[in-house]
C-alpha positions as CSV (number, residue, x, y, z in Angstrom):
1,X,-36.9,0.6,50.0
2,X,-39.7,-2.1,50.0
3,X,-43.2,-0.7,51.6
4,X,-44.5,-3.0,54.5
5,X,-47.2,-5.1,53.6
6,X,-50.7,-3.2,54.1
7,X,-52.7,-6.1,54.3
8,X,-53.4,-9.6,56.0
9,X,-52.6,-12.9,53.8
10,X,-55.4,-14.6,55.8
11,X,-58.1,-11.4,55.5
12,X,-61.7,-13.7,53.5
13,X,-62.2,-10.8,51.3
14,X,-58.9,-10.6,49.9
15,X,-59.0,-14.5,49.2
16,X,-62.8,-14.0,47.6
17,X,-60.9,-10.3,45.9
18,X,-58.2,-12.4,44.3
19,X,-60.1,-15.5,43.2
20,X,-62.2,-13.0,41.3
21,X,-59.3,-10.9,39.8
22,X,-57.0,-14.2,39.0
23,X,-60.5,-15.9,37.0
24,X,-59.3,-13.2,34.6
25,X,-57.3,-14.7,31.6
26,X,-53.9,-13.6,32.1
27,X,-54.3,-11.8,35.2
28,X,-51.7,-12.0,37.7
29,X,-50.7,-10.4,41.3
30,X,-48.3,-8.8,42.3
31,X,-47.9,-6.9,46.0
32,X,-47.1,-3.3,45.1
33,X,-47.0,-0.6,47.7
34,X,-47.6,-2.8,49.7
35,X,-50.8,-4.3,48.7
36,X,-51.9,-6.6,45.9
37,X,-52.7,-5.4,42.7
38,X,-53.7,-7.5,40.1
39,X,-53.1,-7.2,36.8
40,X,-52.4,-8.1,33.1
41,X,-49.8,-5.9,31.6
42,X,-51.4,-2.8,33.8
43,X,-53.0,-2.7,37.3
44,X,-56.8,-3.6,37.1
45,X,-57.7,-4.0,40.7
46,X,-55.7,-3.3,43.8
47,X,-57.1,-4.4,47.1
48,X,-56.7,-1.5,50.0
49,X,-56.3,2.1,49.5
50,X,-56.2,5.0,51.4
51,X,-58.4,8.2,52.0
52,X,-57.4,11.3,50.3
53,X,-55.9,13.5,52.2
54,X,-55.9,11.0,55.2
55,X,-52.7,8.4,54.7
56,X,-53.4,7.2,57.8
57,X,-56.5,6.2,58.0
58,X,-57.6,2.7,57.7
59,X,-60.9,3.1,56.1
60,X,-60.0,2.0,52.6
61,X,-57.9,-1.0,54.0
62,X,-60.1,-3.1,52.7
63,X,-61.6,-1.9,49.6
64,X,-61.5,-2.7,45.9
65,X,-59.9,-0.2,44.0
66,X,-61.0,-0.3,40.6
67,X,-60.9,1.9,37.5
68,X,-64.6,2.5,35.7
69,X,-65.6,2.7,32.7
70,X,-65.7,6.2,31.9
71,X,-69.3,6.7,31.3
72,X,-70.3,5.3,34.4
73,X,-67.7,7.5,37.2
74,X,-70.3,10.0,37.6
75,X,-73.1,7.7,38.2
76,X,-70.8,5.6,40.4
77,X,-69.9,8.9,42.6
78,X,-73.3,9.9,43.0
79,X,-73.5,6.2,45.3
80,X,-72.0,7.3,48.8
81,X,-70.2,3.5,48.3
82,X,-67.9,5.0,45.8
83,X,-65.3,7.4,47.0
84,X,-62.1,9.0,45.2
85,X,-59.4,6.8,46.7
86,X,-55.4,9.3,47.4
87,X,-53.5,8.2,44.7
88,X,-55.0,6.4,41.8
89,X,-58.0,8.6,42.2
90,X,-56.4,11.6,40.4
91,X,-56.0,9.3,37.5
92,X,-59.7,8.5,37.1
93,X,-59.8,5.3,39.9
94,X,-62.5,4.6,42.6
95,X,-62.5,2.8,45.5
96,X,-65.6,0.5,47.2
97,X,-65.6,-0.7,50.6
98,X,-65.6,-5.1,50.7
99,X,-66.0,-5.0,54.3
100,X,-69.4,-3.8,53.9
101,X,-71.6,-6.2,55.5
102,X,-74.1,-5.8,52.7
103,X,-71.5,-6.0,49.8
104,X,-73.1,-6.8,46.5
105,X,-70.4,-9.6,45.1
106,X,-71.9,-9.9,41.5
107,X,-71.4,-6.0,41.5
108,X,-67.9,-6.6,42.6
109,X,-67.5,-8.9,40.0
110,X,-68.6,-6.2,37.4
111,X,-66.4,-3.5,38.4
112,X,-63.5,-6.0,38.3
113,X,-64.6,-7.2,35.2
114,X,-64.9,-3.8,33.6
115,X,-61.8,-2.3,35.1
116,X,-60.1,-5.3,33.7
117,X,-61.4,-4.4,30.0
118,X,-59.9,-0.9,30.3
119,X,-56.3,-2.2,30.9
120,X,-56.2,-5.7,29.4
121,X,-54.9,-6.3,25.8
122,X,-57.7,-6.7,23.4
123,X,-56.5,-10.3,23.0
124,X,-56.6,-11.0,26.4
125,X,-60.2,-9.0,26.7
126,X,-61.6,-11.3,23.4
127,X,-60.8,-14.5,25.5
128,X,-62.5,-12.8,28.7
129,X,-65.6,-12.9,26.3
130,X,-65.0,-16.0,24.8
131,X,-65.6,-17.8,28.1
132,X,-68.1,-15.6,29.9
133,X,-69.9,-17.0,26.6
134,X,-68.9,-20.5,27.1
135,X,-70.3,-20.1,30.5
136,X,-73.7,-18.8,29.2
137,X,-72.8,-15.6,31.6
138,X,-74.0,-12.5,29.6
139,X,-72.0,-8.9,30.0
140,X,-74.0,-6.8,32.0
141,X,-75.9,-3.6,30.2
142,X,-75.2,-0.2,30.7
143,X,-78.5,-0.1,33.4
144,X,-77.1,0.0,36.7
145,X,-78.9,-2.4,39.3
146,X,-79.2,-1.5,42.9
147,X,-78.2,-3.9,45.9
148,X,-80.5,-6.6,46.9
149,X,-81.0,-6.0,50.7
150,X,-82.6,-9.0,52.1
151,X,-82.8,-8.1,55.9
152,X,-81.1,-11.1,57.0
C-alpha cells in the first residue's frame, strides 16, 4: 500500500529544497514514504521527517533530512537546530528545520552537498567537483561558521 503524500507540491521551501538537491549531477527524486527524497543511486536528502517517538507530530514536516559527514554529527548535535529525526536517525541521519525564519541557505546548501558525497558514486562526486570548480565555488573547510543574523 502506497503512503499518502506528506507534503505540499506548492510548499517555497521544498521548490528552493529540490532545486538544490537536483543542481546535483545525477541526482534525481523520487516521493518515498510519502515524501521526496532525492537521490543518486541512494537517498541523500529527504524533505519532511518526523520526531522520534512522536509520528504524529508535524514539527519535522518541513525539514531537510540529511546524513553528515561523520566527523561533524557531534558538532552538529551540540546546535539545538539539529535533532535525531525517527527513522533514518538510527542510521546516523539528522534533521534541520527549513521553516526557520532565520534559515542559513548556504548552510543548507553544505549539508546537501556533503550528504550527497557520502552516497554518490565517486564518479558522480568527481563531476560534483568538477563544476563547483568551473564555477570558482570553493568546498567549504572543516571550520564550521555560525548564522548571520542580520535583525531584519
Amino acid at each position: 500500500m502506497a503512503h499518502p503524500a506528506r507534503f505540499d507540491e506548492a510548499d517555497p521551501l521544498l521548490h528552493r529544497l529540490r532545486e538544490m538537491c537536483l543542481a546535483m549531477p545525477g541526482s534525481r527524486e523520487k516521493v518515498s514514504h510519502g515524501r521526496p527524497s532525492f537521490f543518486t543511486t541512494k537517498i541523500f536528502a529527504i524533505f519532511g521527517g518526523v520526531v522520534k517517538g512522536d509520528h504524529q507530530s508535524a514539527v519535522l514536516g518541513r525539514a531537510l533530512v540529511f546524513l553528515p559527514d561523520e566527523g561533524e554529527r557531534a558538532a552538529l548535535l551540540e546546535d539545538a537546530r539539529f535533532v535525531v529525526p525517527g527513522y533514518e536517525g538510527a542510521y546516523g541521519w539528522l534533521a534541520l528545520r527549513l521553516d526557520d525564519p532565520l534559515v542559513d541557505w548556504s548552510e543548507v546548501a553544505e549539508l546537501v552537498q556533503d550528504s550527497y558525497r557520502r552516497t554518490a558514486p565517486a564518479a558522480l562526486v568527481r563531476k560534483l567537483d568538477a563544476t563547483i570548480g568551473d564555477n570558482g565555488g570553493s568546498r567549504h573547510t572543516d571550520e564550521r561558521h555560525e548564522p548571520t543574523q542580520t535583525g531584519h
